[in-house]
Every structure is written in C-alpha cells, then in structure tokens.
C-alpha positions as CSV (number, residue, x, y, z in Angstrom):
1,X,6.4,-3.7,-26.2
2,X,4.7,-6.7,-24.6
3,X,2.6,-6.2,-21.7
4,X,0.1,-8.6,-19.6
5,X,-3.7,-7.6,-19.6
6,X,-6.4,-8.4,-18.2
7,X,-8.6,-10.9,-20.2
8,X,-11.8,-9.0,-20.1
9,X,-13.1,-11.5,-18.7
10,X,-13.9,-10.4,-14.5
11,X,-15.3,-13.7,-13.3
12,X,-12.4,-16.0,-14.5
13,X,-10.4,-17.2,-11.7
14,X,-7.2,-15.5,-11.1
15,X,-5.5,-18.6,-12.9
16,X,-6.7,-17.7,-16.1
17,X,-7.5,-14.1,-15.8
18,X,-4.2,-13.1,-17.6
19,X,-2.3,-12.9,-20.9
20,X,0.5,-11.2,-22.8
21,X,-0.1,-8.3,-25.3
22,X,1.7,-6.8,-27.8
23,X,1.4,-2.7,-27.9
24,X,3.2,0.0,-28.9
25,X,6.1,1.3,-26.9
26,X,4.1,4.9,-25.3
27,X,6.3,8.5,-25.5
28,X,6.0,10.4,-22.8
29,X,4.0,13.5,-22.5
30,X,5.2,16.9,-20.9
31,X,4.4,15.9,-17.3
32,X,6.1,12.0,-18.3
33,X,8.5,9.5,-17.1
34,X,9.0,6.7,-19.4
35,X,10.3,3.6,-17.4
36,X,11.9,0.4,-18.0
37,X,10.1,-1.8,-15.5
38,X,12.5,-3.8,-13.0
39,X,10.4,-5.3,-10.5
40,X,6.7,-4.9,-9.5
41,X,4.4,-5.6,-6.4
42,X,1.0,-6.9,-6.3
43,X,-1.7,-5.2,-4.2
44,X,-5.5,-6.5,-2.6
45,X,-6.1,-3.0,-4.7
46,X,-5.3,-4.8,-7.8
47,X,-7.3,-8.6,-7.3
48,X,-10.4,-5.9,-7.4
49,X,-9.8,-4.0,-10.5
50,X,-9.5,-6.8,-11.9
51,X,-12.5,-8.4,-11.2
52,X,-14.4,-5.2,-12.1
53,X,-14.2,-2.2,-9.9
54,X,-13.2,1.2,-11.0
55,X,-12.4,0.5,-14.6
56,X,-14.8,-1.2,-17.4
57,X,-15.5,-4.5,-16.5
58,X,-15.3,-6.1,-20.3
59,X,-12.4,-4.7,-21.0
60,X,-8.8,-5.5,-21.1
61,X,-6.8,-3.3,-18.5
62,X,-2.6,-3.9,-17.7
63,X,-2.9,-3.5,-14.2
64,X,-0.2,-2.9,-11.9
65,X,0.4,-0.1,-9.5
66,X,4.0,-0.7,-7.7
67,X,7.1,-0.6,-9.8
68,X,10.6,0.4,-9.7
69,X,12.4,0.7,-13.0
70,X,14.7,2.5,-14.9
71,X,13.7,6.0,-17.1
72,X,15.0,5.6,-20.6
73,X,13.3,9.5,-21.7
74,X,11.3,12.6,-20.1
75,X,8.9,15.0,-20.8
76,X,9.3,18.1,-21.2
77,X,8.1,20.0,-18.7
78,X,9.6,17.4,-16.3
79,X,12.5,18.1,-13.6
80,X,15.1,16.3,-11.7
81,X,15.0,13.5,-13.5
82,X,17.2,12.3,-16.0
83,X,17.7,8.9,-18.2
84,X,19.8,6.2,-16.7
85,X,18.5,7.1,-12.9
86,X,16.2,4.3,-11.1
87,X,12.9,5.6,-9.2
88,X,9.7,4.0,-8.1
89,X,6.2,4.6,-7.8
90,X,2.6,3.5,-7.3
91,X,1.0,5.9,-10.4
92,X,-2.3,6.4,-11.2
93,X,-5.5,3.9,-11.3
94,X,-6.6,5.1,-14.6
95,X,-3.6,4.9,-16.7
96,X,-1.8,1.6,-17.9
97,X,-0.3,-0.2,-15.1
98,X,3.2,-1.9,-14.4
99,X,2.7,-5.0,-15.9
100,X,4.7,-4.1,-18.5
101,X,7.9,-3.8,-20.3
102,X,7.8,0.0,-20.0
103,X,5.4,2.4,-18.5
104,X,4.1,6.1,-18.6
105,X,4.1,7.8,-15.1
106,X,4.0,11.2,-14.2
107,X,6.6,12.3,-12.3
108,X,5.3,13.9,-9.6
109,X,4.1,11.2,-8.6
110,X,7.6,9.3,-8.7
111,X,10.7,9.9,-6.8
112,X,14.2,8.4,-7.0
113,X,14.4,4.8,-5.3
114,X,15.9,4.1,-2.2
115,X,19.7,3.7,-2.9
116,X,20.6,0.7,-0.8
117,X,17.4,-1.5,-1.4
118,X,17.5,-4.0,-4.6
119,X,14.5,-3.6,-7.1
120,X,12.8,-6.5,-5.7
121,X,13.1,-4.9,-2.3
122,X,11.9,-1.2,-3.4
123,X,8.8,-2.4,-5.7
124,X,7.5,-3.6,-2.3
125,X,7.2,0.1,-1.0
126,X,5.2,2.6,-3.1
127,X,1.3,1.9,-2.6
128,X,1.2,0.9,0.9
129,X,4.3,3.6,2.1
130,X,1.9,6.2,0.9
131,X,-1.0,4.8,2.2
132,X,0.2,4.7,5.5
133,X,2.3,8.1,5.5
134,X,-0.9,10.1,4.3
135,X,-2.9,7.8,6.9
136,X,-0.5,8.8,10.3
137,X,0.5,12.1,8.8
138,X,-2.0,13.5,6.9
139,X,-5.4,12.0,8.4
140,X,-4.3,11.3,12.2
141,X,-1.9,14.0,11.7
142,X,0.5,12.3,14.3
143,X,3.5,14.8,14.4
144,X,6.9,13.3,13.8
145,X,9.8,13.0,16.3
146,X,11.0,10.4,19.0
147,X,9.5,12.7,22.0
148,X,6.0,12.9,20.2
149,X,2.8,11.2,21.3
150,X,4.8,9.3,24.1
151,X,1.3,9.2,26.2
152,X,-0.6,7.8,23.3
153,X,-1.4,4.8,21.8
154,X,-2.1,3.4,18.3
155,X,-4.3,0.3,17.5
156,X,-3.2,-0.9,14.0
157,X,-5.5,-3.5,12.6
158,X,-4.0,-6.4,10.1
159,X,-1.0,-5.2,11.4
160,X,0.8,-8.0,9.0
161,X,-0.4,-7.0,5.8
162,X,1.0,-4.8,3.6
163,X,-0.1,-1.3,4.4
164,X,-0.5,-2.8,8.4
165,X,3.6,-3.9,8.2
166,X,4.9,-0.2,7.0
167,X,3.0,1.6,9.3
168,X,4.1,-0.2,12.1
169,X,7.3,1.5,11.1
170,X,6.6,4.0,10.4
171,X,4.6,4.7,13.8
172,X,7.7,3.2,15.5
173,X,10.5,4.5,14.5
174,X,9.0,8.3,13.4
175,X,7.1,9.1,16.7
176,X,7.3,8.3,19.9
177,X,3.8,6.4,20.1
178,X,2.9,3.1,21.5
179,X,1.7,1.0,18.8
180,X,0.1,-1.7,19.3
181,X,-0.6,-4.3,16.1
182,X,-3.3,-7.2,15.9
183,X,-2.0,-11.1,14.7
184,X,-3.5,-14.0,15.2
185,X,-1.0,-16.9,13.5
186,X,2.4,-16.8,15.2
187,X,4.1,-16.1,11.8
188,X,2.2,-12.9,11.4
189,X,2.5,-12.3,14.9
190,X,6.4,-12.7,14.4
191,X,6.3,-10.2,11.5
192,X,4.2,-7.5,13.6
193,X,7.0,-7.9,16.3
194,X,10.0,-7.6,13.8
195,X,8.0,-4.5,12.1
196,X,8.2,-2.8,15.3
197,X,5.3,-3.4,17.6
198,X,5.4,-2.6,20.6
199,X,2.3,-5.2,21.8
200,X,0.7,-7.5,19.3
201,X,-2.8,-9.1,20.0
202,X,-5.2,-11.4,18.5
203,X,-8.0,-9.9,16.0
204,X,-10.4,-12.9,17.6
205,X,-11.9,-11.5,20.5
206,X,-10.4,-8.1,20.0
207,X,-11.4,-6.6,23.1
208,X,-11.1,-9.5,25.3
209,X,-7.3,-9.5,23.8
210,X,-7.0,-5.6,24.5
211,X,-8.1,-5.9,27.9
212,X,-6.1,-8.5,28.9
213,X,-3.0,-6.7,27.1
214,X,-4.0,-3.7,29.3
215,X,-5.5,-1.8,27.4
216,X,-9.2,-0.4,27.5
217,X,-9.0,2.4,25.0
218,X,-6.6,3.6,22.7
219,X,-6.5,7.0,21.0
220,X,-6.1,6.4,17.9
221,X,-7.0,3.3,15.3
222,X,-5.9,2.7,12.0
223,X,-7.7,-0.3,10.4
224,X,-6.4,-2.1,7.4
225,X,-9.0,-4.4,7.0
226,X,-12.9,-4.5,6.4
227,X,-14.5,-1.8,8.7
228,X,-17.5,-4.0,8.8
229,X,-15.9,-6.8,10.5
230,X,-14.3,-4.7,13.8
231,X,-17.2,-1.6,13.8
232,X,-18.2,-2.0,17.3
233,X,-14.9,-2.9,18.5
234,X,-13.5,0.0,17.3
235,X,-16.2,2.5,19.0
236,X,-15.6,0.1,22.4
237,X,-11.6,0.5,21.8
238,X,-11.6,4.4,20.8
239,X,-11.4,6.9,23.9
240,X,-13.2,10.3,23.3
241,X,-12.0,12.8,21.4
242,X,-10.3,9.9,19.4
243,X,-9.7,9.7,15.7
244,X,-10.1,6.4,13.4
245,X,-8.8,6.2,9.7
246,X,-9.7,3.0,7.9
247,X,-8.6,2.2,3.9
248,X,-10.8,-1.2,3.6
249,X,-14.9,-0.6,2.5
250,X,-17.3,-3.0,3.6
251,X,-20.4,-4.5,2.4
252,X,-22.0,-4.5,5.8
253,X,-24.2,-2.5,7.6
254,X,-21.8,0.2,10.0
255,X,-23.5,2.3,11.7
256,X,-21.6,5.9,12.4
257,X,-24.2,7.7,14.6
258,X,-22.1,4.9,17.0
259,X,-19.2,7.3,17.1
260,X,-21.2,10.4,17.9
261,X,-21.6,9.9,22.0
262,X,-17.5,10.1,22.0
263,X,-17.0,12.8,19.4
264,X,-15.3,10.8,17.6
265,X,-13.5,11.5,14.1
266,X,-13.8,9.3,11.2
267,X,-11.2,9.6,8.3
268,X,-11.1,7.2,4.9
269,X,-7.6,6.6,3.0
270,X,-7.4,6.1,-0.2
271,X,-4.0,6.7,-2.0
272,X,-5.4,7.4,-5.2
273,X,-8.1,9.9,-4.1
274,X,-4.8,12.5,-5.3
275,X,-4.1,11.4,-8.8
276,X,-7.8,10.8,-9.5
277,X,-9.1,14.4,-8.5
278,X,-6.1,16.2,-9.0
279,X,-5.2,17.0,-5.6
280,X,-1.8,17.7,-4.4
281,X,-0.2,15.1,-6.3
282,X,3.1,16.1,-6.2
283,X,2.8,15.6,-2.6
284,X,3.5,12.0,-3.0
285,X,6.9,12.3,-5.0
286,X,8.4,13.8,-1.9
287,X,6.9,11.7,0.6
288,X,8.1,8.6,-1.1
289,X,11.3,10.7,-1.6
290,X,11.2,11.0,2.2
291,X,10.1,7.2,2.7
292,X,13.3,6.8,0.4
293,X,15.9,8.6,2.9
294,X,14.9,6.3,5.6
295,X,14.5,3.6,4.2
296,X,18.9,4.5,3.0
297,X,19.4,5.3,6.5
298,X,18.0,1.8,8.1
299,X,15.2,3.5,9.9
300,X,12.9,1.6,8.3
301,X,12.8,-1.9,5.7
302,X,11.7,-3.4,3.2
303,X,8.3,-5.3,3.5
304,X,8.7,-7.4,0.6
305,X,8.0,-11.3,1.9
306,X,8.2,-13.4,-1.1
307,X,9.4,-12.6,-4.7
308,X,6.7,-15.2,-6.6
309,X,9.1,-15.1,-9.6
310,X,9.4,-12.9,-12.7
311,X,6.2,-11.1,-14.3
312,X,4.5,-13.7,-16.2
313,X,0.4,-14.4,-16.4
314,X,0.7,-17.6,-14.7
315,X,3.0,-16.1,-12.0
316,X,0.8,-12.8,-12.1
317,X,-2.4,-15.0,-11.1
318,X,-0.9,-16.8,-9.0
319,X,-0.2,-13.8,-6.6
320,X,-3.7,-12.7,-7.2
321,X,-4.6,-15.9,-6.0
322,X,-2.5,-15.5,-2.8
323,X,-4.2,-12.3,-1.8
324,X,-7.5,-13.1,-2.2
325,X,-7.0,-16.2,-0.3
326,X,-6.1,-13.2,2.6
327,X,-3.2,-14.9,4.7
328,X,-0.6,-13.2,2.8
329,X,1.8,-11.2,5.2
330,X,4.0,-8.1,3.5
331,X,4.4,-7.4,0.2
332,X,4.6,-10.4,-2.9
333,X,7.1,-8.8,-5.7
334,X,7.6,-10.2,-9.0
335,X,10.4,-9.0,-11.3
336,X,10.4,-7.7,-14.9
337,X,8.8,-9.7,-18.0
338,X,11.2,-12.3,-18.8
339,X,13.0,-12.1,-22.8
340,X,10.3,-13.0,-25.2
C-alpha cells in the first residue's frame, strides 16, 4: 500500500517535510479494524510530531490521527463491526497514522460514523470531539441537559479553532450554560457565533473585553490555546471554587501557587493520555458513538472549514503550513490518496 511519511528530517519546512512510501498492506490483530481511508483531518497535534515530539525525531513516521474510512476485515476478538460499514476515529499516537491507503485501529477506539455527514465532513470530528467531550464531561464534569448549569458560565478560549469550535457546541446545545467564546477577527468571531456562542469577545485585552461584556468572573474556563499566554487572566477571570482545564503546554513560566488563594482546580486534556496508558479506552468508541447521534440528529455540525484537496505530500504540507501559521478556524480535511 502507499502511504506518506515523514521525511526524517524534523527541521525541513512543512513544504518538503513529506513523501510517498511504499509498505505492506498491515492484517489486523485480535483487537483490529482494518480501514480503507476516505478522508482525513489535520491537527496542531500533528505539525509537532512531526517536527519531533513524542516519536523519534530521525525517523520516518505516517502521521495522521483523524480519519473516516471504510473496514475491509476484523480481528478476532472484535465486535459490532463488520466489513463494508464506514466509522471514524482519532487512534492512537504511537501506531501508524491515517496518511494512508489503509490503516490498523483498534476498535474500541472507533465507532460507526455519523450517517448523514459526508467523509469530508466526519474526518473533521474525531480528535477535537473527544478532546472537548472528555474536557466538559469528564474534567469540568458539566452534567448534560438543557436545565443544567443555567446560572453558570463558561470562558472558552480560541473559541475558533478546532477543539474551541466543537465545544462551543457541545456546551450549547448539551447544557444549559452560558458560554461565552473569545475572537478577535470578525471571521472567527462569525464562526464563534454560528458555533453557538452565546457572547464572543476579543482575546486582546481579555479582561478589559470581559468586563465590558459584563462579566467579572466566570466559573469555569476551558483554554485551547497556550496557558502561558492568558495565566493571569485566567486566575483574574476564574471565581472561587472555580475549575480550569487547558489542552495547550507552554514554554513560559506559569506560576500555579496563583490559583491557591481561590481554591482553584486545575485539570490538563489530553486525548491520548487513554490509548497511551491504557486507560478506559473504550470509553472513546461510545462517546464518539454518542458525538455520532447528534451530530445525525442536527444538534450539532460539522467543523470542517476547508477541504485543502486530496492526501498528497504537497497538499499534506501545505495544511501543516496553515496551522502553524495559527489563523486557521475549524477543521482542514483532505480526502484519500489519489490512484497511483
């Protein structure tokens, strides 16, 4: 099968950081789904694998961790599901990614894809729907139903990227809490509205914003983007007794004795943390199974924003390129490997 690696090379520029292999078609093992890759989505997850983190630096790695496809075989310990049927997934850091013609996934990791969504639209889902379901509902543990929370507010930072734009939804249209969603361009302030904010406000100035926008604490934060850069706005913005969950390191100093005066709790996301340790992991084949439901029934859509064009090295790069240039709003999706 032909794949697209890595060069091995972490300090090319995303441009020429790509090219097509040949390897064998894998079989599945007992826990396996073997899939026939339809579309894929790119990640800011992915831009640093490839430039070195997690995985071997000077080595080549098919990268690639959103994917919707068809399974052509099953292991054989593996249940409800059957060749033919189409699912998606995000997978598992350490094993070959998406970029591929076909791919190994365990399948309790996958789940059947949504129904009425095309490929292009369902690849746009897996990583950040999880990220943000085990962020609301796992970590904040905001209890689901329209009369929940209706006294409370959310602070969702880079509300218009990826993870930011389904759990605006997912906030919205699953509890009853205010969410508020921070934009600074008027296109990704658009998006934050049409996601579902309820109030969207500039990141510049942050509390400035929020205090003009009425607000002078919220109860809960969930911040997409580098906790270095909005540290002390979040301990000005949090009330007491108020819970933060952030998915984004940072290279800067934070300093967390900050958020001991309010008893505040500090949660980190990261949607691999499962599949890596062995935790739980069938927990996310049915939460993307649920994510799938409502995503049939219209309560919540597709964040893909641009399909960049089928799954090629140039194409792959430039994505890359897009993310790291850090104005991209939703999802960018690329569909399967062109005929050789």
């Amino acid at each position: 099968m032909r794949a697209i690696a890595t060069t091995g090379h972490p300090e090319a520029a995303p441009e020429q950081a790509f090219q097509i292999i040949e390897r064998e078609t894998p079989q599945p093992g007992e826990w396996d789904l073997l899939v026939r890759i339809e579309a894929v989505s790119v990640n800011p997850v992915d831009t640093k694998i490839r430039r070195g983190a997690f995985l071997p630096r000077d080595q080549q790695h098919v990268l690639g961790w959103d994917a919707v496809g068809h399974v052509e075989s099953v292991g054989s310990n593996v249940t409800g599901f059957a060749p033919g049927e189409r699912v998606y997934y995000s997978g598992e850091v350490e094993r070959p990614g998406c970029h591929a013609e076909y791919q190994l996934v365990d399948a309790r990791l996958a789940a059947k894809a949504p129904r009425n969504l095309a490929p292009e639209e369902a690849a746009a889902i897996p990583l950040t729907g999880l990220t943000a379901w085990e962020a609301l509902f796992d970590k904040l543990k905001l209890a689901q139903g329209a009369d929940t929370h209706s006294d409370e507010t959310l602070l969702i930072i880079n509300g218009a990227g990826g993870v930011g734009s389904i759990a605006i939804q997912l906030a919205r249209q699953l509890t009853g809490i205010k969410v508020i969603a921070t934009a600074s361009r008027e296109q990704s302030v658009e998006w934050c509205r049409s996601m579902g904010a309820h109030e969207v406000v500039s990141h510049h100035d942050l509390i400035d914003n929020m205090q003009r926008a009425g607000y002078t604490e919220v109860d809960y934060i969930f911040n997409c983007h580098d906790i270095g850069d909005h540290w002390d706005n979040m301990n000005t913005l949090i009330r007491p007794w108020g819970h933060i969950v952030a998915i984004a390191e940072t290279d800067k100093a934070v300093d967390l004795n900050l958020l001991q005066g309010k008893a505040v709790t500090f949660s980190w996301e990261f949607m691999f943390a499962r599949s890596l340790h062995g935790h739980d992991i069938a927990h996310q084949g049915k939460a993307l199974t649920i994510l799938a439901e409502h995503l049939d029934a219209g309560r919540l859509c597709s964040t893909r924003s641009e399909v960049v064009g089928p799954l090629t090295p140039e194409n792959l790069g430039r994505a890359h390129r897009q993310l790291e240039e850090g104005h991209t709003i939703g999802k960018l999706v690329l569909t399967a490997l062109p005929p050789a």
